[in-house]
C-alpha positions as MATLAB code, in Angstrom:
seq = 'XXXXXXXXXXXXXXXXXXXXXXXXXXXXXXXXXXXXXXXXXXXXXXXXXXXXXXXXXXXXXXXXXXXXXXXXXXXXXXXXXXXXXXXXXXXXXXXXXXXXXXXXXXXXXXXXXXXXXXXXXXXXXXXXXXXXXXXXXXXXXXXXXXXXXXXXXXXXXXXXXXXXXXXXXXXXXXXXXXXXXXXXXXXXXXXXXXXXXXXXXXXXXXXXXXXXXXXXXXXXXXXXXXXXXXXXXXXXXXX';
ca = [
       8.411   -4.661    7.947;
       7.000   -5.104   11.350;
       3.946   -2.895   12.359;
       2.426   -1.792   15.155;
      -0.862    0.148   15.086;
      -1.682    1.353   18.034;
      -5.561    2.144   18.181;
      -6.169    0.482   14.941;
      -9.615   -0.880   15.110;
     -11.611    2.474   14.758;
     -12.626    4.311   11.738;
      -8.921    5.257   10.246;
      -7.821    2.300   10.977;
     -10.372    0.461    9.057;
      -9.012    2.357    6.191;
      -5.423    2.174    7.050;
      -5.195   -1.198    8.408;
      -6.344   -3.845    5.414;
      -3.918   -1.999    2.963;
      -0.954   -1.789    5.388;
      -1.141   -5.631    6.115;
      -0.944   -6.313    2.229;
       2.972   -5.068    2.509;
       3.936   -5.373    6.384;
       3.153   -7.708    8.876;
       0.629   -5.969   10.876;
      -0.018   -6.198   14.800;
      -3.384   -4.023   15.615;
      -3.009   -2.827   19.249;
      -6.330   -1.536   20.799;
      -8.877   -2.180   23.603;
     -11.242   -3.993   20.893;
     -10.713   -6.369   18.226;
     -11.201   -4.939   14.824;
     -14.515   -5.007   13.554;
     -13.796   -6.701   10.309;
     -12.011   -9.376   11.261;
      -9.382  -10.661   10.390;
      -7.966   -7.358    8.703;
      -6.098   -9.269    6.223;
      -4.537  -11.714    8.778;
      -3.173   -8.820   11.177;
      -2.483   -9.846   14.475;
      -4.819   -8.527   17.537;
      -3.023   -7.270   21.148;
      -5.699   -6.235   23.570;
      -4.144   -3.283   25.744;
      -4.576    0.694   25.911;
      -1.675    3.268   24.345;
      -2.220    4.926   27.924;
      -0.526    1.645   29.401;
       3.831    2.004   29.817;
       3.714   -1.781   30.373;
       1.010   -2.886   27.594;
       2.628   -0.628   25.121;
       6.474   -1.867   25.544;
       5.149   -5.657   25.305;
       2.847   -4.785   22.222;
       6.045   -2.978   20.512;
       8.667   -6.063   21.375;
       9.874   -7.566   17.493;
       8.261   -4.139   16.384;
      10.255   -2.191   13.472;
       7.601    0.617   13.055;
       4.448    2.214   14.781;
       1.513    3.706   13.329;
      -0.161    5.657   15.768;
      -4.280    6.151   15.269;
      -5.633    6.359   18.650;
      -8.830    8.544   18.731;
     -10.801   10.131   21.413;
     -14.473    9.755   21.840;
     -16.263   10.536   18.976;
     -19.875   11.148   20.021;
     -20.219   14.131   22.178;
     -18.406   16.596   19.467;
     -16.847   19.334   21.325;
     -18.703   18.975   23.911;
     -18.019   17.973   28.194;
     -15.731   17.027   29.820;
     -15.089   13.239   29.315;
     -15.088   14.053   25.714;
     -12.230   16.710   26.521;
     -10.163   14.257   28.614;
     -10.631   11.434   26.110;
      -8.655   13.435   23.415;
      -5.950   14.475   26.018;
      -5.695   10.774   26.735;
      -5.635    9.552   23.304;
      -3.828   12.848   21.243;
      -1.103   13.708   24.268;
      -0.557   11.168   26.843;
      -1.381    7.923   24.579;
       1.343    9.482   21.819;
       3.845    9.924   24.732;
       3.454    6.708   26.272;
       3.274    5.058   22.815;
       5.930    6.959   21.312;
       8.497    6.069   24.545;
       7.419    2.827   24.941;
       8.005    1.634   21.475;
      11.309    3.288   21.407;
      12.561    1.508   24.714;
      11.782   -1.612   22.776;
      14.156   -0.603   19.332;
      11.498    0.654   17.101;
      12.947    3.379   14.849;
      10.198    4.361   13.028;
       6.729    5.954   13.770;
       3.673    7.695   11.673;
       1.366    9.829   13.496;
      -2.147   10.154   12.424;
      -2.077   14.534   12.663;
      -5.202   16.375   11.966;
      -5.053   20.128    9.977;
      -7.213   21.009   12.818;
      -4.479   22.067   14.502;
      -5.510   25.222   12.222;
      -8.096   27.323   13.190;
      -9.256   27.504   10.002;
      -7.034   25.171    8.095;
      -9.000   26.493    4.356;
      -7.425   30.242    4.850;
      -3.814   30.135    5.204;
      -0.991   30.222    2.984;
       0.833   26.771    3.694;
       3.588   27.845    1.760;
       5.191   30.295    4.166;
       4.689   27.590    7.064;
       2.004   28.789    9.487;
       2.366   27.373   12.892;
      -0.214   25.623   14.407;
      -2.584   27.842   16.352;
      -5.932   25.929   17.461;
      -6.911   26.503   20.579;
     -10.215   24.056   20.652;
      -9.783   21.074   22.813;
      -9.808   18.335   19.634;
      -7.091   20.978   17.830;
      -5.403   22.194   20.746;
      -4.649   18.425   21.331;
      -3.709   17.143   18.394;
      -1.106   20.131   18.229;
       0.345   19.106   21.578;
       0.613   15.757   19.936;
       2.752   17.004   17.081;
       5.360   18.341   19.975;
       5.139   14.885   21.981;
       6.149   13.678   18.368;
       8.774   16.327   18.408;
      10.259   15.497   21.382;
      10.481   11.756   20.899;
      12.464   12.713   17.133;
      14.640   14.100   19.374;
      15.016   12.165   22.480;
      15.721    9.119   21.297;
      16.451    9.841   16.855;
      13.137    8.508   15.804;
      12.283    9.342   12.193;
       8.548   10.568   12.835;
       6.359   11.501   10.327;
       3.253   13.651   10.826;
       0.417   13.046    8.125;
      -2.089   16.087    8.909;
      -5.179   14.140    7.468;
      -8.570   16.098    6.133;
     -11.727   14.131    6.739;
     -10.615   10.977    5.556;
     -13.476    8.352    4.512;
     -14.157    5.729    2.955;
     -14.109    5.638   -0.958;
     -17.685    5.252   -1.827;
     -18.915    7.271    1.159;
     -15.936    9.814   -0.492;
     -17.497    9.810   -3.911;
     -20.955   10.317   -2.544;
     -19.696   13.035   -0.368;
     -21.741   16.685   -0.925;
     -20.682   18.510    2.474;
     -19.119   21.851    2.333;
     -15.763   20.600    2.628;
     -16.040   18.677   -0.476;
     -12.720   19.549   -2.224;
     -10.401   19.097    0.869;
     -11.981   15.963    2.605;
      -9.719   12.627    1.376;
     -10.589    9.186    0.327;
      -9.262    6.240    1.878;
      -7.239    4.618   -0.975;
      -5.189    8.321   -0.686;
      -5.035    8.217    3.541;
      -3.626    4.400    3.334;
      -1.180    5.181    0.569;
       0.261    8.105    2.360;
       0.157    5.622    5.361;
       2.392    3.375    3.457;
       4.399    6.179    1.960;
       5.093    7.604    5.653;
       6.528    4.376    6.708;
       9.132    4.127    3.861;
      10.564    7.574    5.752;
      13.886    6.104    7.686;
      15.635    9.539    8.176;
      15.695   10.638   11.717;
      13.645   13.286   12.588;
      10.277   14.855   12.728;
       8.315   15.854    9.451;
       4.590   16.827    9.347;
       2.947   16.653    5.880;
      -0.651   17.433    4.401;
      -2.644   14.719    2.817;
      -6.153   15.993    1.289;
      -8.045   15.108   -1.822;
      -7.701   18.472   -2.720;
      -6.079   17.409   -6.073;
      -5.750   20.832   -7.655;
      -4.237   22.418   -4.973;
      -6.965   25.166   -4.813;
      -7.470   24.932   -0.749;
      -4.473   23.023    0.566;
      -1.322   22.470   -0.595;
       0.079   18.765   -0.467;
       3.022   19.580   -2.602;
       5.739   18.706    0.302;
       4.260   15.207    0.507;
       4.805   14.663   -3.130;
       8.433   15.662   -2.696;
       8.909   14.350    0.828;
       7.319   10.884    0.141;
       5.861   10.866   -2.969;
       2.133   10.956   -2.141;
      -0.037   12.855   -3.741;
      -4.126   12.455   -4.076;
      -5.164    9.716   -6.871;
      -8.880    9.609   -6.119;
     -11.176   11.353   -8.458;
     -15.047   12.073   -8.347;
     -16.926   11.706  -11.541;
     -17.935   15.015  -12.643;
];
């Protein structure tokens, strides 16, 4: 298959990317080359998801997009450049991404979600369905992202698949990992397999699923990957 990733030379995509181009021919769209070049022989197209124009040429001979644009990471929560840099990148990138790639025939498209579009993603009981309710800019956005992804399903019968990532890392940085969110956060073999899983997903539509190392299911409940794509979390941290 044909791939675009849109945004894939930052920190997911350095854990996505590598592992994607080992079954798809991969195109990395971004504003900067990858850092690790040559991302197992992906291709590099220098534009901005923000860009109609950059977008539609980026997506031509495209099958699927993979969509990991990030807003400014430094600045956490705080002013407002770093506000407007995850409405660019969460809402109006996905929209512009999202239409421009279907105006040029692509049918497919993974979304990388966040469960912070749950104010307090640990405490909920995923399997009645809780709608999103985050009202923090970084949440808040990558909700209204979910709906741009929505509406694109929709408007033009894209399959879509949301993967609602938790703190996903590199594996040794994973295994090293003491932080208080130690049994939820995921390690990058699991985030690029469900990466790969999401883009076997042809049926039209929009899904959102959980991916988390949380392997026992005590916090967070992946179960509806497993049976919607057959993910689930392989990683495991000596004990």
């Amino acid at each position: 298959m044909r791939v675009l990733v849109a945004g894939g030379s930052g920190a997911v995509g350095r854990l996505v990317v590598p592992v994607l181009a080992t079954r798809h021919t991969v195109r990395v769209m971004d504003l900067s080359p990858p850092r690790d070049e040559p991302f197992n022989g992906s291709e590099f197209f220098h534009g901005s998801v923000t860009d109609p124009g950059a977008v539609e040429r980026a997506a031509e001979g495209q099958d699927a997009v993979v969509y990991l644009a990030m807003g400014r990471k430094t600045g956490w929560r705080e002013g407002p450049e770093w506000v407007a840099s995850h409405f660019a990148a969460n809402v109006t990138g996905t929209y512009v991404t999202l239409q421009g790639c279907a105006a040029a025939g692509v049918r497919r498209a993974v979304y990388a979600g966040s469960m912070s579009v749950f104010t307090d993603y640990t405490a909920r009981d995923y399997t009645a369905r809780p709608e999103p309710d985050a009202t923090d800019a970084y949440g808040l956005t990558k909700r209204l992202g979910e709906q741009v992804c929505e509406a694109a399903a929709v408007e033009h019968g894209l399959a879509v698949t949301v993967l609602r990532l938790v703190g996903p890392m590199p594996d040794e940085e994973w295994h090293a990992y003491g932080g208080e969110h130690r049994d939820v956060v995921t390690a990058g073999s699991d985030v690029a397999a469900a990466f790969l899983a999401a883009l076997e997903r042809a049926e039209p539509g929009h899904a959102a699923y959980t991916i988390t190392g949380d392997h026992e299911r005590r916090v967070l409940d992946w179960s509806p990957a497993l049976a919607g794509l057959g993910w689930q979390p392989l990683a495991r941290r000596e004990r």
